[in-house]
Every structure is written in structure tokens, then in C-alpha cells.
N, C-alpha and C positions, 0 to 999 in steps of 0.2 A: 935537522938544520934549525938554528936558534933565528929566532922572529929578526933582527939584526940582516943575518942573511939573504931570509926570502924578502924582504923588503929592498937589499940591495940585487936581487936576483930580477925582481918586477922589473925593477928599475930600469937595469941592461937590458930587458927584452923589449923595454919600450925605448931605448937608446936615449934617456934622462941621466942624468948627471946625478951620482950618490949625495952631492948638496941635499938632496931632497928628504934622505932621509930621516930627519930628525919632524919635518911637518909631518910624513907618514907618519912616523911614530905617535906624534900628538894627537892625530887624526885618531889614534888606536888607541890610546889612552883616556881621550875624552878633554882630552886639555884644549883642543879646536873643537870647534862646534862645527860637525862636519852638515849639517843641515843648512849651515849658511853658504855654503858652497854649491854655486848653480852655476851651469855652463851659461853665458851670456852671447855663445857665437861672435865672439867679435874677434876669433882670431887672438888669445893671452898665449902666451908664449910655453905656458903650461896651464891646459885648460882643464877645470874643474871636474870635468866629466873623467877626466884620466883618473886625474887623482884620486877618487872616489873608487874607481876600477880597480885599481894599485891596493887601495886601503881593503875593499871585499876580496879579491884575490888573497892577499895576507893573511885575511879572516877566516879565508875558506882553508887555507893553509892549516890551522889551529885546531879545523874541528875532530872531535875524537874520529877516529877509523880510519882518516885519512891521510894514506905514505907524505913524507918532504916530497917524494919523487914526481906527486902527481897523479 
């Protein structure tokens, strides 16, 4: 499954909207500074701490040995 994919796969299992994908992708690229991204608790409508989840998840997806499937 191409990066594309499991990034829109995260997405649906966290019930987000594929709008998102192109930050994830940034996030994975290095074009967001994903360091500046801290969950603040106050309730955003998509909270940082996902998104960070979303991005390692897709990461983990990448690494050598392991299936698309999980």
C-alpha cells in the first residue's frame, strides 16, 4: 500500500476527513515542523496529539519487515 493510502487509511479509522492529508504528508516530509505541535487541551477540533499518532503510525507503516496489513 503506497504512503498516500495508509495515511488515508489512519485517517478513516480515526473518522477525520482525507482534507488532512496533505498536513500528514508535510508532517512526513519535514516541511511542518512537527515539534511545534503540542496538544494544548483545550478541546481543537483536531488535536495535535492525533496528529502526531497519525504521522508515527504511517511511520511505523515504512519500516523494513513490516506487512501494509499490520
Amino acid at each position: 500500500m503506497d504512503r498516500d493510502a495508509r495515511i488515508e487509511a489512519a485517517l478513516a479509522r480515526r473518522n477525520y476527513s482525507s482534507a488532512l492529508r496533505g498536513r500528514i504528508a508535510r508532517l512526513l516530509d519535514g516541511e511542518e515542523d512537527r515539534t511545534r505541535l503540542k496538544c494544548c487541551s483545550s478541546g481543537c477540533f483536531v488535536c495535535a496529539q492525533e496528529l502526531l499518532d497519525i504521522v508515527a503510525e504511517v511511520e511505523a507503516d515504512d519500516q523494513p519487515g513490516r506487512s501494509a496489513a499490520g
